[in-house]
TORTILUM-701893 format. One record per residue (C-alpha): residue number from 1; x, y, z. Coordinates in Angstrom, 2 decimals. Example, Ala and Ser with C-alpha at 12.3 -4.5 7.8 and 13.67 -1.06 7.14 Angstrom:
<pts>
<num 1&east 12.30&north -4.50&up 7.80>
<num 2&east 13.67&north -1.06&up 7.14>
</pts>
This chain:
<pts>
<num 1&east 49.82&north -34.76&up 58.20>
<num 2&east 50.56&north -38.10&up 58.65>
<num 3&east 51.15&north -40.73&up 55.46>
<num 4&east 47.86&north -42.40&up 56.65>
<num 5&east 45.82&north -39.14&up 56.79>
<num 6&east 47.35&north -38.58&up 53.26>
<num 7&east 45.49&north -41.73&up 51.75>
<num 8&east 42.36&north -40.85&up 53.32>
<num 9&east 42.00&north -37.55&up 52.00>
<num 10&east 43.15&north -38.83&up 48.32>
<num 11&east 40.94&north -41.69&up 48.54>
<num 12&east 37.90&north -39.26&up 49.49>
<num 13&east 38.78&north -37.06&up 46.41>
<num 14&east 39.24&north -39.90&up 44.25>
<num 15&east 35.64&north -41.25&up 45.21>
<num 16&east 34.38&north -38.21&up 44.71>
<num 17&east 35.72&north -37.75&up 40.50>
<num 18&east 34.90&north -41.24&up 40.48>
<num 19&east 31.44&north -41.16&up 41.43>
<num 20&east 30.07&north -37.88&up 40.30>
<num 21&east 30.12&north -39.07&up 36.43>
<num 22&east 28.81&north -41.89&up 37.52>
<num 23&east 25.84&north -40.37&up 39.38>
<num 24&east 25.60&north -37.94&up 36.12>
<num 25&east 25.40&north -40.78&up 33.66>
<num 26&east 22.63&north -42.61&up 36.08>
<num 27&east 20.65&north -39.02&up 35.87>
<num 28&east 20.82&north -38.88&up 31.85>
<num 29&east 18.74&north -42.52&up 31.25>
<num 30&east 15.46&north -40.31&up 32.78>
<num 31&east 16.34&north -37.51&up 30.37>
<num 32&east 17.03&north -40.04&up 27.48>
<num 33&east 14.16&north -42.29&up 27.97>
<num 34&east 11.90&north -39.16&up 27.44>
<num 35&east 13.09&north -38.60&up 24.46>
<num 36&east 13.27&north -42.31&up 23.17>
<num 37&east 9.26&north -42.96&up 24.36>
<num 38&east 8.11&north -39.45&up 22.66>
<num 39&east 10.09&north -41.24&up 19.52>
<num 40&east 8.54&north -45.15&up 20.16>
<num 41&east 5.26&north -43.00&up 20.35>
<num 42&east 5.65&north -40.96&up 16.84>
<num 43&east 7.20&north -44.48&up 15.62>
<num 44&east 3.96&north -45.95&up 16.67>
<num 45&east 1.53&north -44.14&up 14.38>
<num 46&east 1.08&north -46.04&up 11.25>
<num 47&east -2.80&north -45.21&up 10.81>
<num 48&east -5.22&north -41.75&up 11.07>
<num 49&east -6.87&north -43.29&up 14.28>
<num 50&east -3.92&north -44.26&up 16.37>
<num 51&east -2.97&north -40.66&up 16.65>
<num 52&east -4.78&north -39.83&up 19.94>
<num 53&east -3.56&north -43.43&up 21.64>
<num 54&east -0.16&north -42.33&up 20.67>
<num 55&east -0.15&north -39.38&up 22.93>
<num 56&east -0.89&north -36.54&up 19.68>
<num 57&east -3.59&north -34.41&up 18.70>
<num 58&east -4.77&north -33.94&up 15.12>
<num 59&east -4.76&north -29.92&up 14.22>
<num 60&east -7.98&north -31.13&up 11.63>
<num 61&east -8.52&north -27.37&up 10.99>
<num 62&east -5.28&north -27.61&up 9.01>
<num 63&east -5.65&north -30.67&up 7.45>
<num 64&east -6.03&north -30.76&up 3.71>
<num 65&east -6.95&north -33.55&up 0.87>
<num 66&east -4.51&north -32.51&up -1.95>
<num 67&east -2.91&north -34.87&up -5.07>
<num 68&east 1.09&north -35.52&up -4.29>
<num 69&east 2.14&north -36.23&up -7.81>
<num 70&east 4.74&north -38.51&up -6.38>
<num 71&east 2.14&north -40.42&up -4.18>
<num 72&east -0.10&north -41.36&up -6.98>
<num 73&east -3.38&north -40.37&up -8.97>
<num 74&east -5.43&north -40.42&up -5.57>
<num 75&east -5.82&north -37.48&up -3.35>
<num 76&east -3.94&north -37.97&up -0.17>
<num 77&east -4.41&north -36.13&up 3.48>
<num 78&east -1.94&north -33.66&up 4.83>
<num 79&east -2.52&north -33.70&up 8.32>
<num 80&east -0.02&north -31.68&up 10.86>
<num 81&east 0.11&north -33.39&up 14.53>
<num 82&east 1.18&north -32.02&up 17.68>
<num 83&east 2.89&north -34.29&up 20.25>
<num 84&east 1.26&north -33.49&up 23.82>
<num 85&east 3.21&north -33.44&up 26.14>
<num 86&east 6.41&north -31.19&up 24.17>
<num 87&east 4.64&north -29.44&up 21.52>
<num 88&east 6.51&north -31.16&up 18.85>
<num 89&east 4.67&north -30.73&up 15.60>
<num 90&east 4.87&north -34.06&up 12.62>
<num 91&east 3.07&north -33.74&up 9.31>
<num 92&east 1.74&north -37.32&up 8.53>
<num 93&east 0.77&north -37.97&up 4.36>
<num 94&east -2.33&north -40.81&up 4.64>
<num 95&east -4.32&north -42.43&up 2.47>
<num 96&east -8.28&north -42.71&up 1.85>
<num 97&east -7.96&north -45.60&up 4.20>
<num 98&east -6.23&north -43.83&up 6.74>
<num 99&east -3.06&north -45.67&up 6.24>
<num 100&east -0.17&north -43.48&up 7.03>
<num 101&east 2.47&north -43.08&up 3.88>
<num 102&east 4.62&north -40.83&up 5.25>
<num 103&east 5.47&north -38.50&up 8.29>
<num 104&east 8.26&north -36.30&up 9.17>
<num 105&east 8.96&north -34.66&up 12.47>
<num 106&east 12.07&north -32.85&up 10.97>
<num 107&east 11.07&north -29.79&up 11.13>
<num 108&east 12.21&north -26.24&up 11.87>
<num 109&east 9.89&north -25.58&up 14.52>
<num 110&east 10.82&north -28.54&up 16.69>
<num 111&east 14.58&north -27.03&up 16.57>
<num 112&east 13.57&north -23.63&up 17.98>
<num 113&east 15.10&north -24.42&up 21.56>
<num 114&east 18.23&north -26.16&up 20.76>
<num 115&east 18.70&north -29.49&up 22.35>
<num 116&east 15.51&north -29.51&up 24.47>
<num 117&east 12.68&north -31.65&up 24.05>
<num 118&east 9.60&north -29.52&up 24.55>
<num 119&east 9.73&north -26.83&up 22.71>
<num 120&east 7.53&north -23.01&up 22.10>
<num 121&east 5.19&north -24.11&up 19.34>
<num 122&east 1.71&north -23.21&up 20.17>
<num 123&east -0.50&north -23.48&up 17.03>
<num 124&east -0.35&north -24.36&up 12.87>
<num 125&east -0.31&north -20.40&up 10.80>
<num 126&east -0.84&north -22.28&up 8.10>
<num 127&east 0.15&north -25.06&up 5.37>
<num 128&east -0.03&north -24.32&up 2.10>
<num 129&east 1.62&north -26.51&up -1.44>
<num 130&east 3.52&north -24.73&up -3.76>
<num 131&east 6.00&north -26.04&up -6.37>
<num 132&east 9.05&north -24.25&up -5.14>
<num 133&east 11.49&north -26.17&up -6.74>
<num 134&east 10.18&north -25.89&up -10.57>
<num 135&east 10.28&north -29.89&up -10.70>
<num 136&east 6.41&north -30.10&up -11.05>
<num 137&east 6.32&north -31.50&up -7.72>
<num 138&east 3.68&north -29.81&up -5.14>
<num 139&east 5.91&north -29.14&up -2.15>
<num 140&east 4.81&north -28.22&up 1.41>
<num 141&east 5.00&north -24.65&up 3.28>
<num 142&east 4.46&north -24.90&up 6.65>
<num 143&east 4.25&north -21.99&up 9.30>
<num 144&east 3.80&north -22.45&up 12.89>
<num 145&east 3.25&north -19.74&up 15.86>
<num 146&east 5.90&north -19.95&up 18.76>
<num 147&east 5.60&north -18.44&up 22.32>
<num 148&east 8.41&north -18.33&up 24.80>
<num 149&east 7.51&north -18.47&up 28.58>
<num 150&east 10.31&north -16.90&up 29.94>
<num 151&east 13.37&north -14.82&up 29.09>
<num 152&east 13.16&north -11.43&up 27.68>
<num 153&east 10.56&north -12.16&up 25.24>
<num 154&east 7.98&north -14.11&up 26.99>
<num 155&east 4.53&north -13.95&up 25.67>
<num 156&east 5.43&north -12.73&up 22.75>
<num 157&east 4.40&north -14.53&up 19.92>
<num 158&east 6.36&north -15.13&up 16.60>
<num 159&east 6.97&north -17.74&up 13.53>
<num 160&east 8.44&north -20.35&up 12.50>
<num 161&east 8.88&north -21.32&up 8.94>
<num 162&east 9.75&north -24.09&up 6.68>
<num 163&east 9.69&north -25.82&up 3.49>
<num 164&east 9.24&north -29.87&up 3.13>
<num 165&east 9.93&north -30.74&up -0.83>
<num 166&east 8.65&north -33.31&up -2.52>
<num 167&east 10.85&north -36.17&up -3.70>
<num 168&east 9.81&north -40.08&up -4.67>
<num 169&east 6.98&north -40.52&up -2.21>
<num 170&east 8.79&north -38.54&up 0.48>
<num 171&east 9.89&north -35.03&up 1.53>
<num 172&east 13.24&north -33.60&up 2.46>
<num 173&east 14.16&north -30.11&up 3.65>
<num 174&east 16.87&north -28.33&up 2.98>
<num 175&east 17.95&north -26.74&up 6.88>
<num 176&east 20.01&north -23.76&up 5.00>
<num 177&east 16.64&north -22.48&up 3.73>
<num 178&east 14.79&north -22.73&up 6.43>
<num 179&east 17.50&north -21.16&up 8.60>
<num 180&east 17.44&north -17.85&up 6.01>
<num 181&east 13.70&north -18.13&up 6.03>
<num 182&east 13.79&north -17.29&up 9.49>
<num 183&east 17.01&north -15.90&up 10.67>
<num 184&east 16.14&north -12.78&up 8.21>
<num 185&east 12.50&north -12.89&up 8.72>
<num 186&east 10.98&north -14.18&up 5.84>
<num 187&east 8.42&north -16.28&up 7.54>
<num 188&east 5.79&north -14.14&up 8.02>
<num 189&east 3.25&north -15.73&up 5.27>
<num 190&east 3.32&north -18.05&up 2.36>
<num 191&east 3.62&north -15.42&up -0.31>
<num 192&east 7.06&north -14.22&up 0.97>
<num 193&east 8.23&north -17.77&up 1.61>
<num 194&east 7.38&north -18.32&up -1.99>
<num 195&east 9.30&north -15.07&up -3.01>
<num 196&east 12.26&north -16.61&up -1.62>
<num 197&east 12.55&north -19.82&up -2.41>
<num 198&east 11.25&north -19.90&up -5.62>
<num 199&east 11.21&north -16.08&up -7.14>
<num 200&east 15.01&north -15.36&up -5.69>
<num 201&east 13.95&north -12.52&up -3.63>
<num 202&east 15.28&north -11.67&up 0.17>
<num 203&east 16.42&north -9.67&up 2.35>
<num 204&east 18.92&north -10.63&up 3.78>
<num 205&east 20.75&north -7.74&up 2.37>
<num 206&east 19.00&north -6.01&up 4.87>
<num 207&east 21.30&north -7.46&up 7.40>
<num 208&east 24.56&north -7.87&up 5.94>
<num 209&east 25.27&north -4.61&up 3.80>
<num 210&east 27.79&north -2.79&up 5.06>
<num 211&east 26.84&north -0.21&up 2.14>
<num 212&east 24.22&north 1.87&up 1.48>
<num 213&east 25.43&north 1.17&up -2.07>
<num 214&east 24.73&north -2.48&up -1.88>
<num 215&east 21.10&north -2.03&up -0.16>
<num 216&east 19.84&north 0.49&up -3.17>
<num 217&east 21.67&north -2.56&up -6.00>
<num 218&east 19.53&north -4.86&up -3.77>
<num 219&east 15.85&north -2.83&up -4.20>
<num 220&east 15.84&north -1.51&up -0.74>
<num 221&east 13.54&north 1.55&up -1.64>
<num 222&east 14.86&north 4.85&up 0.59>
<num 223&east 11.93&north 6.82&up 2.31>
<num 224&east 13.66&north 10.23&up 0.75>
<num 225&east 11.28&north 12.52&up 2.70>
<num 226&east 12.51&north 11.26&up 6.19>
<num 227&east 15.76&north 11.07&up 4.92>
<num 228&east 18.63&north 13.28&up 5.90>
<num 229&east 21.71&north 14.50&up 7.51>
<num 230&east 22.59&north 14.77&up 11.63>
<num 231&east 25.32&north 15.35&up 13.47>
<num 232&east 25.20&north 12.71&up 16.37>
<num 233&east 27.30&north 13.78&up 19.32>
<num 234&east 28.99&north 10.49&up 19.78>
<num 235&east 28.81&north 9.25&up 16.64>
<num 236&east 29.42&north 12.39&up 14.15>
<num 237&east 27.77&north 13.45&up 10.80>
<num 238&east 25.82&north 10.80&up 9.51>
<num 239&east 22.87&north 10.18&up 7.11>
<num 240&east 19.41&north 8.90&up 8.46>
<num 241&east 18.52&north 6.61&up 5.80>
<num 242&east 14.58&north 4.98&up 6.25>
<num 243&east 13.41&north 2.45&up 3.85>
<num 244&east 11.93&north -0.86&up 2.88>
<num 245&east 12.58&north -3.93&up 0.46>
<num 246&east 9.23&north -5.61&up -0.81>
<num 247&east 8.83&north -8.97&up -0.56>
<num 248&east 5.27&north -10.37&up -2.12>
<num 249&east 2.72&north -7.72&up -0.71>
<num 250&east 4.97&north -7.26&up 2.09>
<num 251&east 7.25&north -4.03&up 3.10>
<num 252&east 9.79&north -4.79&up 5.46>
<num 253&east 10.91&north -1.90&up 7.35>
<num 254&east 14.76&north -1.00&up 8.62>
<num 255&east 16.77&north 2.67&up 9.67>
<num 256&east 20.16&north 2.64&up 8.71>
<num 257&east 22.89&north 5.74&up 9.43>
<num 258&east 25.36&north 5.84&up 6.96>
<num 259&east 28.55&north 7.93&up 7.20>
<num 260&east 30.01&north 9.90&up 4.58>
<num 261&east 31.57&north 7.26&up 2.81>
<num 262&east 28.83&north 5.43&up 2.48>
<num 263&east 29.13&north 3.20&up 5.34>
<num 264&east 26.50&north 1.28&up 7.48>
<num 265&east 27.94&north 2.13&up 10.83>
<num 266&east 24.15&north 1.55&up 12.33>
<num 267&east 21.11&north 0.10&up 11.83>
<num 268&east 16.93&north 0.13&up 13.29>
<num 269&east 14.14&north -2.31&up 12.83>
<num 270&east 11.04&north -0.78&up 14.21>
<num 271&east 9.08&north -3.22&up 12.77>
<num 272&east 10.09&north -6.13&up 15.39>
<num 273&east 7.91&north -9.44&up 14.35>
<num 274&east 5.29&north -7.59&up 12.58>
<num 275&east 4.15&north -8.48&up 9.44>
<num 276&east 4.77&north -5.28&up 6.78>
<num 277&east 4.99&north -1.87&up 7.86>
<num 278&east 1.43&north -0.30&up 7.11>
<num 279&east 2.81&north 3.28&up 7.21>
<num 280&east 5.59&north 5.28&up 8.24>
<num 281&east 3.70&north 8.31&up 10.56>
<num 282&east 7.20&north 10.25&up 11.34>
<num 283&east 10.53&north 10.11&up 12.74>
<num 284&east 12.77&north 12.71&up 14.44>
<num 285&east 16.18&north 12.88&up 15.78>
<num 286&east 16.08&north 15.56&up 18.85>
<num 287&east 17.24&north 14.95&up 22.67>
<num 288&east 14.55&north 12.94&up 24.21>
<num 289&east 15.98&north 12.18&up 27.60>
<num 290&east 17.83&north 15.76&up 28.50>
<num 291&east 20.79&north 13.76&up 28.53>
<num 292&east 22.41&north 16.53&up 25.57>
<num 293&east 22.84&north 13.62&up 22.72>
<num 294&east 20.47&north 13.11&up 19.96>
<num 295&east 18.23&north 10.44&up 20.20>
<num 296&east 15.99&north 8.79&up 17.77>
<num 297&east 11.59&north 8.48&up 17.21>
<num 298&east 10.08&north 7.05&up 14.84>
<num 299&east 6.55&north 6.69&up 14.91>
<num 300&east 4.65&north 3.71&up 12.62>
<num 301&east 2.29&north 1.54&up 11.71>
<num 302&east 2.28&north -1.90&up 11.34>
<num 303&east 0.02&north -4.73&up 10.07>
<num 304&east 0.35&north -8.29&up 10.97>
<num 305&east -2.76&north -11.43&up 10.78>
<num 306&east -5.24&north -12.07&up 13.42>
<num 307&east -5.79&north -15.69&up 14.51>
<num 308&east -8.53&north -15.93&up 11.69>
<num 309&east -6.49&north -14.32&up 9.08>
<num 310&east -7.99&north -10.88&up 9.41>
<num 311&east -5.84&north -8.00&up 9.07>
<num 312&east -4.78&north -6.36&up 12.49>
<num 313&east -3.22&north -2.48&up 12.77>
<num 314&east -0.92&north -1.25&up 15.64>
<num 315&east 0.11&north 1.84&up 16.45>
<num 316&east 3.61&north 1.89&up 17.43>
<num 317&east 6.57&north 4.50&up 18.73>
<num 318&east 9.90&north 3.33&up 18.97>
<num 319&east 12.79&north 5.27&up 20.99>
<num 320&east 16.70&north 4.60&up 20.22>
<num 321&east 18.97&north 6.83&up 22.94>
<num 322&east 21.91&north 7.54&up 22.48>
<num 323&east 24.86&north 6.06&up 24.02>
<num 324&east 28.43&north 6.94&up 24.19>
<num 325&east 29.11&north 3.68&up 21.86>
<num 326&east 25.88&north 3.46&up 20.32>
<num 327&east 22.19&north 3.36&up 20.55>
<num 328&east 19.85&north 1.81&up 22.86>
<num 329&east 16.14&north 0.87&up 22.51>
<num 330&east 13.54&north 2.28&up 24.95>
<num 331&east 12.11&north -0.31&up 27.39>
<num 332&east 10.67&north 2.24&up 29.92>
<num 333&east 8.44&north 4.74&up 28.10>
<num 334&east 6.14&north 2.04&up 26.47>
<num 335&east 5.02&north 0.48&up 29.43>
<num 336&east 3.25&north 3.76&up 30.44>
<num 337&east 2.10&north 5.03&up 27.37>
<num 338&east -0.19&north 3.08&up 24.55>
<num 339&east 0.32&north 4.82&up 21.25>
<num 340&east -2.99&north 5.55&up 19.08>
<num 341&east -3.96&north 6.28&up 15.55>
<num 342&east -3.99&north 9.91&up 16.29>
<num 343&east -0.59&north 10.26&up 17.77>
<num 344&east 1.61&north 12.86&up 16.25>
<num 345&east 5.62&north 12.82&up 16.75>
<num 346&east 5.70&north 16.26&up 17.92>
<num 347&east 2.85&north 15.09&up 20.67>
<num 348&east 4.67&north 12.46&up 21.41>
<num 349&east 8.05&north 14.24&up 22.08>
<num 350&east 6.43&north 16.10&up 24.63>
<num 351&east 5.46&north 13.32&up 26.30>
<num 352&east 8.45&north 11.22&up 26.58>
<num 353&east 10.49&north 14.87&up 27.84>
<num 354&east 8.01&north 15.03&up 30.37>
<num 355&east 8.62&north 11.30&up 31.40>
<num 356&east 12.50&north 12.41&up 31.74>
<num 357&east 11.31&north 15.53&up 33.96>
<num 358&east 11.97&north 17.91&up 31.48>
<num 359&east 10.44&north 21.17&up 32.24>
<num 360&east 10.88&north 23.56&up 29.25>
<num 361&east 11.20&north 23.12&up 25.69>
<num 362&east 14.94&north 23.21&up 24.49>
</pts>
């Protein structure tokens, strides 16, 4: 290759570094401008009626007249907004006039999906005003309901919670709470917000014990009728250990095995994004999928709030095979069977052997 050839082909590659950023940077303004009108538009709200003109809607059925004590004597509205086009969600404080005195749209919910600007908020749980904080201040509790559209759990629903406190005519939140609140699934109602943040209690013990010692010093409660030893193939002799920790009226629900030192080596949560675990039907450890290892069933019931705050029941069976380094959860099974209030465990293991093909009893 000639020395002119040379130049050309460096010149081509040098274009190319050069102008790809440059096309990159040119793409990002569209991005960024999204972002900074969805901002101009929140900016823009300084009064109850130019919500609609500024591209929100009003969620009125969870609006509420309350006294701020750092507001003044006069009863103020708490009204929660949702941004159109994104489903970014703002609480805005206004006065009898419908002058806006504050809003915030820093809030938990609107961080769900990391760096994107729409996110999976679909509706307001509820907002409720507790002083959390013991500084006589009413501060606000807000839950919202999420739904993904895609990935492995799209169309499920689940929530989102948070805590705005009151300071000086303002609020402020404090992210570490809110990230506990829901990383370890205390958001499932006010009272159990409430037991957190104010009361002390949690469970996030539930997650990070790597003793059995340090769940019972915590309150986890053992279920000592469903509780007992099994020699796992791959995994040796360990301890099934079923229980619950109560926070407010709720019983959250977990499966640990625990060797004979003790340890945590594994751990279950049947319950999913339930509410409280209604009651614990059965559980058995047996070979579900002729495979020759023990598995794990565990048949339950679990109560969680209907879109009018009515209490809803489901019937649920949950299978754990397994694995030569572990356990894994059934996908298969449940799409072709619908578990009922008068399952049994024993009625059930039939049926998931005869899903595997098996043809006699072991």
């Amino acid at each position: 290759m000639n020395k002119r050839k040379i130049w050309a082909v460096l010149a081509v590659g040098l274009s190319v570094l050069l102008t790809s950023p440059v096309k990159a940077m040119a793409e990002e303004p569209d991005l960024l401008s999204l972002y900074r009108q969805y901002e101009a538009d929140f900016a823009a709200i300084e009064q109850i009626d130019d919500i609609e003109e500024c591209n929100h809607t009003a969620i009125w059925n969870q609006s509420f007249l309350v006294q701020l004590e750092s507001f003044g004597e006069e009863e103020v509205t708490v009204l929660p907004v949702m941004d159109n086009a994104y489903r970014r969600v703002a609480i805005l404080v206004a006065d009898a006039d419908g002058h806006v005195l504050y809003k915030t749209n820093q809030l938990e919910t609107n961080y769900t999906w990391l760096g994107q600007l729409e996110q999976p908020t679909r509706g307001i749980v509820s907002v409720s005003f507790r002083d959390l904080n013991w500084d006589g201040l009413k501060d606000i509790i807000l839950i919202t309901n999420c739904r993904n559209d895609t990935d492995v759990y799209a169309g499920k629903t689940y929530k989102v919670g948070d805590v705005l406190f009151q300071k000086d005519g303002s609020f402020y939140r404090d992210w570490r709470i809110s990230d506990k609140i829901n990383r370890f699934s205390m958001n499932k109602g006010v009272d159990s917000i409430v037991a957190y943040v104010r009361d002390g209690s949690s469970t996030e013990v539930l997650y990070t014990a790597s003793t059995l010692d340090e769940l019972l010093r915590s309150g986890f409660q053992v279920f000592e009728d469903q509780s007992y030893y099994r020699t796992f193939e791959k995994q040796g002799r360990l301890k099934v250990v079923p229980g619950i920790i109560q926070m407010a009226e709720y019983n959250v629900f977990m499966i640990y095995l625990v060797n004979e030192q003790n340890y945590i080596v594994w751990s279950f949560q049947p319950m999913g994004d339930y509410d409280n675990l209604y009651a614990l039907k059965g559980m058995t450890c047996r070979d579900l999928d002729g495979d020759g290892m023990k598995d794990l069933l565990v048949l339950g019931r679990y109560s969680y709030a209907g879109t009018n705050g009515e209490l809803l029941v489901d019937t649920k069976c949950h299978i754990y095979y397994q694995r030569m380094d572990g356990f894994v959860e059934d996908t298969e099974f449940q799409k072709t069977y619908q578990c009922t209030e008068e399952d049994k465990v024993s009625e059930l293991v039939t049926r998931i052997r005869e899903y595997w093909g098996w043809t006699t009893e072991e």
